[in-house]
Each structure stands twice: as C-alpha cells, then as structure tokens.
N, C-alpha and C positions, 0 to 999 in steps of 0.2 A: 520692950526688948525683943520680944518675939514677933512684933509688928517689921523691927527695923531686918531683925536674920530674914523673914520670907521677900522681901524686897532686895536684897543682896544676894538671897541664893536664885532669885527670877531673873536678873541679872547675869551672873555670872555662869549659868546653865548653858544659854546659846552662845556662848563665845568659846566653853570648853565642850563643844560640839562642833565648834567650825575649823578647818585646815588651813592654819596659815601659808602665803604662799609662798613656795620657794623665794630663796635668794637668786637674785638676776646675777647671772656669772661676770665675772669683771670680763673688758678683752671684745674682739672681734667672736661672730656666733659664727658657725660652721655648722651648713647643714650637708647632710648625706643625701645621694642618690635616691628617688625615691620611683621603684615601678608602677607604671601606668597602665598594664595588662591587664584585663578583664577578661582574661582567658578561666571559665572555672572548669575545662575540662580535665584538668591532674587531680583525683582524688585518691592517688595512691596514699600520700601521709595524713589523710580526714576520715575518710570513711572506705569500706571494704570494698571487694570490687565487685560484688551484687549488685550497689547501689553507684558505678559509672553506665553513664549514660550508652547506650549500643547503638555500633553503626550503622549508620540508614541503610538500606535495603538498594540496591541500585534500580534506576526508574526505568520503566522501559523505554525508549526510544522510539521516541513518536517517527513517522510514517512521511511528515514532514521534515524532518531532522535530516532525513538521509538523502545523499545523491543520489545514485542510481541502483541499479540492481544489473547483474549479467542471469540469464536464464536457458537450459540445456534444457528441451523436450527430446526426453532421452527415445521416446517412442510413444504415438498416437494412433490407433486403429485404424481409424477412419477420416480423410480428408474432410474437414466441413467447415464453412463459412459463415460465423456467428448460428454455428447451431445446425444449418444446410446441409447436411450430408451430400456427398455426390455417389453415385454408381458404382459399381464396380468396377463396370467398363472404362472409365475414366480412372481409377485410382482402386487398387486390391490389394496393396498390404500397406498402408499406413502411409505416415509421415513421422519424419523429425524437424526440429527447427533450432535454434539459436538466435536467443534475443537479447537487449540491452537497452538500457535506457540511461537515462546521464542530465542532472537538473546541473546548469550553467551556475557557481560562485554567488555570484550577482543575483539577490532575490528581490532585490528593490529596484527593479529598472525603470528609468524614467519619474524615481520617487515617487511612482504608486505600488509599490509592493509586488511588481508583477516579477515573476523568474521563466527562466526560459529552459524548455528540456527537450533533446535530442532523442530519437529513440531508433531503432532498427530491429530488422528481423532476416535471416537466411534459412531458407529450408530446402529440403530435399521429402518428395515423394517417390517412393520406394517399387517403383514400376517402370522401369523406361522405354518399356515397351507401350504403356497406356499415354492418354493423349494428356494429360497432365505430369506425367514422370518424363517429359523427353526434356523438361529446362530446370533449372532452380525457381525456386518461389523468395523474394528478396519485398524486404518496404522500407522506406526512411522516410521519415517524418520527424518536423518541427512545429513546434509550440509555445506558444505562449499562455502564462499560465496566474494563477491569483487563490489566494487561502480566502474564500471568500465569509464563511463561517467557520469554528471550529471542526476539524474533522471534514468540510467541504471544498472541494477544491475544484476551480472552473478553469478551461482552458479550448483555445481558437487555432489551432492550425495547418499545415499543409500535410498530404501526404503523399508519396510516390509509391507508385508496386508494380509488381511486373513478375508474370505466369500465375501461376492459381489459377481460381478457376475465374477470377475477372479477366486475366488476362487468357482466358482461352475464350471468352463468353465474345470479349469486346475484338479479337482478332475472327472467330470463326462466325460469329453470329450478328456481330453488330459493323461489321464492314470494315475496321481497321487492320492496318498490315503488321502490325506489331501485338506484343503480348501487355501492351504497359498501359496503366491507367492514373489521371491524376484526381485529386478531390481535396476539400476543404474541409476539414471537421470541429465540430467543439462539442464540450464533453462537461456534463455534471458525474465528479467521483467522491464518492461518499466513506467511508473507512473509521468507526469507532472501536478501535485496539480494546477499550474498556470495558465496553456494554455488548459489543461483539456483535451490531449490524453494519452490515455494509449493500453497497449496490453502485450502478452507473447509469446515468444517460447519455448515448453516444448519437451524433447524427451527423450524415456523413454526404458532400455534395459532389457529385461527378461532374468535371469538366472537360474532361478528357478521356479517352477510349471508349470510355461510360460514363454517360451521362444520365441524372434522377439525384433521388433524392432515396438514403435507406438510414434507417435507426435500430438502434441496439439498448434495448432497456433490460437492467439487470438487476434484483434485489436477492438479500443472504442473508443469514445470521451464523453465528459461529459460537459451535457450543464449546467450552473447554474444559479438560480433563474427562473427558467420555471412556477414555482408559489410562487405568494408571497399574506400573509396574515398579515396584521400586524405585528406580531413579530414570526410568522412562515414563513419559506419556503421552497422549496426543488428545488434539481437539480435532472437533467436525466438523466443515463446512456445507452447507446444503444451500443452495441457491437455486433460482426460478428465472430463466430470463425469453424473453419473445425480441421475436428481428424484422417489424415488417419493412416495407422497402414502396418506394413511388417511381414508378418509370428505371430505375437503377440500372434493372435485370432485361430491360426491352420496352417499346414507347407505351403498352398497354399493360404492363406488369405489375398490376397494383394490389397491397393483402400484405398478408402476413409471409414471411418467408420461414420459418419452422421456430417450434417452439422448444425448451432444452430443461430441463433437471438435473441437475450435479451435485456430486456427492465428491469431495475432496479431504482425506484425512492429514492430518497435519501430527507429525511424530516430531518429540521434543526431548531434552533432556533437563532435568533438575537443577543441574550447573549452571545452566544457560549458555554451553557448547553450543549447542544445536538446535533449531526450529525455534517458532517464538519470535522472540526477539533478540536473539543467535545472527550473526552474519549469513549460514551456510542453514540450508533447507531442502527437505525434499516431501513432491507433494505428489504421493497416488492417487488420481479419481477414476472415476467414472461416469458416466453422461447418458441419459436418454432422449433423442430427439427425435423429433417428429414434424413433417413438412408442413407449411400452411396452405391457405389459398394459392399460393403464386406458384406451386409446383405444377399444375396443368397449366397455368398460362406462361411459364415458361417453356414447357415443352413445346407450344404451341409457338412461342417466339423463335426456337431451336426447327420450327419445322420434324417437327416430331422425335424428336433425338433430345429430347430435355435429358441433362443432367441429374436431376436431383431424386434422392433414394427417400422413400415416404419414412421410413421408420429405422434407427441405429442406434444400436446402442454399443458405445465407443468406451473404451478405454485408457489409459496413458499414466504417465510419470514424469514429474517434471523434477530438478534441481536444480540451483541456483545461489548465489552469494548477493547478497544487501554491502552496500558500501556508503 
C-alpha cells in the first residue's frame, strides 16, 4: 500500500507544479502597436535625475573646421619683415594692417582632398613723410592646400605685394620702377589645439621685382590657464623663429636675416564668449628681434643706406573674428 501511494504522489507532484496553458481565444487575434525606440534617455519615471546621463561638453572646433578668419592689427611698433626690423629713418611710429583669409567650400578638389584658400592683407605705415609711409602696404595670395597629417597642414601658392619694404628694396635698390613683387610659396603649418605646440615652415620664391629665395621657420608651445580670474583667463604663447633668406634681399645676400622671440597672451572667457575657441579674440604681444648676418650685406647692397635696425623690441595688439 505504501509502495503504490509514493509512486502516485511522484507522479502527481510535477504536474501540480506545472501551468497549464491558456485557452486559445476563439475569433481573429488583434495585435497592438508595438514601439521600436531604443531611446533610454527618459529616466524621469526609473530612476532620479542623479542618475540621467549629462550633456556632453561642446568640443572645441578644430582649426581645420573653420573657413577663414578677418584680422585688425589694431597697432604695431615697429615695421619689420618676418622679424627685420627697419630704421627709423624708413618707418618711426608703427604700423597697422588688416587681414583675412577665406578656405574655398570645396576641400576635395580634384578628389585628392586638396582645398583652396584666398588670403589678403592692407596696411598702412604711420609716417608719410618716411620713405615707406608715402603708399599702402597690400598682398593677395592664393593657394592650394592638403591636411596632410593630423594637425599638419601643406600648401603651394602664389603671392602678390606691393610697398613694404620689398617693394621699396626692389624699386630703389634692385632697379625696378615699381613698388610690387611677385613669388611662389609653400608652407609646412603645424597647430595642436590639445597639446598646445605649434610652428611653420615657410619658403618663399622671388620671380619678380625680387628675385632669391627666403624662409621663415617658426616653432611655439602654448601654455594654458597661466592666469585665471574667476570667469576670465588667458593662455601663453612663446615662440622662437629665424628668417634667413638666398639672394632675396640682393645677388650676394646670403645668412640669416633676424632672429625674433614672442611672447603673445591670449585672454578668454569661461562661457566660451571669447578667445579660445570663441569666434572673436584679442591678442597683446610683444617680440624681441635681432638682425642676422645679412644686415651688413644688405647695407652694402643698399650702397650704404641699409635698411635694417640691429635690435627691437616691438609691440602690438591684434583682434580678430574666426568664421
């Protein structure tokens, strides 16, 4: 008896442990809408709002991103070309200028990733009684251009100028009757927003008014938050660059043409109103230059009337909007 009950309760155990299944409804089945949103960012009716996720941070705006820039040299000390200071006698109270520059839409032209950028400059030297203050100082230049690594950027093209001191060099000095010169340039510009070095190699070919060959090499690092005021602050720029130049300046003109130290603060806001990575900016420096080799054989090219002043130390402000 007690053999046959544990055989009928070993039985009947998993069956009143298992759920029968519904009944299948009579009739046609009607299903509902069903949402396919995989959105989990609503956590108002889950969990508090401690634990919703927070807005990302806006990124800054690479360097490449942007078209061009408009720039006001609101006032500069001292005339000087890549660093060159000139005389007094040629230039004794400064300069201004206004520049712009403008990268072409179209950054894949020809489907090699090349873009094309316009640039210009207009200035005014502040003497018009000296032999550089009697015209405007103006350049335009085209280019073409290529991201060739991160943060490095190459580019090959034309430039026009006319007055400065090429164009006083190449009408008084170098036998042409005009103030205007033309040249070929290409350009390594180097720019990391992150790690905060930057620099350029520029070299530049005279085929007109002045002919040679001159280059402009520049390296920087940029410290940031060097002062911080509540909801201002600014970073430091310090940069090192030398300009020597081949035949450029006159047919035996070969060296260094001056060497330059700059010290540029850059003032910001917390907002991200201003400076930074801001549209609108303003940049005080200051610069110490010093001649190289080719200031006596300039002079010497000049017939003893050289241009160029051994030692300056220059100041200025610039501002300007990114677009």
């Amino acid at each position: 008896m007690t053999k046959h009950a544990f055989l009928a309760l070993t039985v009947a155990i998993p069956a009143l442990a298992t759920e029968f299944p519904p009944t299948i409804p009579a009739g046609p089945v009607e299903y509902s809408s069903v949402s396919y949103d995989t959105s989990y960012n609503n956590y108002d009716a889950y969990a508090p709002a401690a634990y919703a996720p927070a807005a990302p941070a806006p990124m800054p705006v690479a360097s490449s991103d942007r078209r061009g820039y408009v720039n006001l040299n609101v006032y500069t000390a001292d005339y000087q070309v890549r660093g060159m200071g000139v005389k007094d006698s040629l230039s004794k109270y400064g300069t201004s200028s206004l520049s712009a520059s403008y990268t072409l839409p179209n950054r894949n032209l020809l489907g090699m990733g090349l873009h094309q950028r316009i640039s210009g400059e207009y200035g005014v030297i502040w003497d018009a009684s000296c032999p550089l203050g009697d015209t405007p100082t103006a350049r335009l230049s085209y280019a073409l251009g290529k991201e060739i690594f991160p943060n490095l950027v190459a580019e090959i093209g034309y430039t026009f100028r006319h007055g400065g001191l090429e164009g006083f060099m190449a009408r008084n000095f170098d036998g042409a009757s005009h103030r205007a010169t033309q040249e070929i340039v290409a350009s390594l510009v180097y720019n990391d927003y992150q790690k905060g070095f930057f620099g350029k190699l520029e070299a530049g070919a005279g085929f007109y008014g002045l002919t040679g060959l001159y280059f402009d090499v520049e390296a920087g690092y940029r410290f940031t938050d060097v002062m911080v005021r509540g909801n201002v602050g600014a970073d430091l720029e310090l940069s090192f660059g030398v300009a020597p130049s081949h035949g450029y300046w006159g047919s035996d003109v070969e060296g260094v043409d001056a060497y330059r130290i700059r010290a540029a603060l850059l003032p910001y806001t917390q907002t991200g109103s201003f400076g930074r990575d801001a549209r609108a900016y303003v940049k005080p420096w200051v610069q110490c230059s010093w001649s190289g080799s080719n200031a006596a054989k300039i002079d010497r090219a000049a017939d003893g009337a050289g241009p160029v002043d051994h030692f300056q130390i220059t100041v200025g402000v610039d501002c300007g909007l990114n677009f």
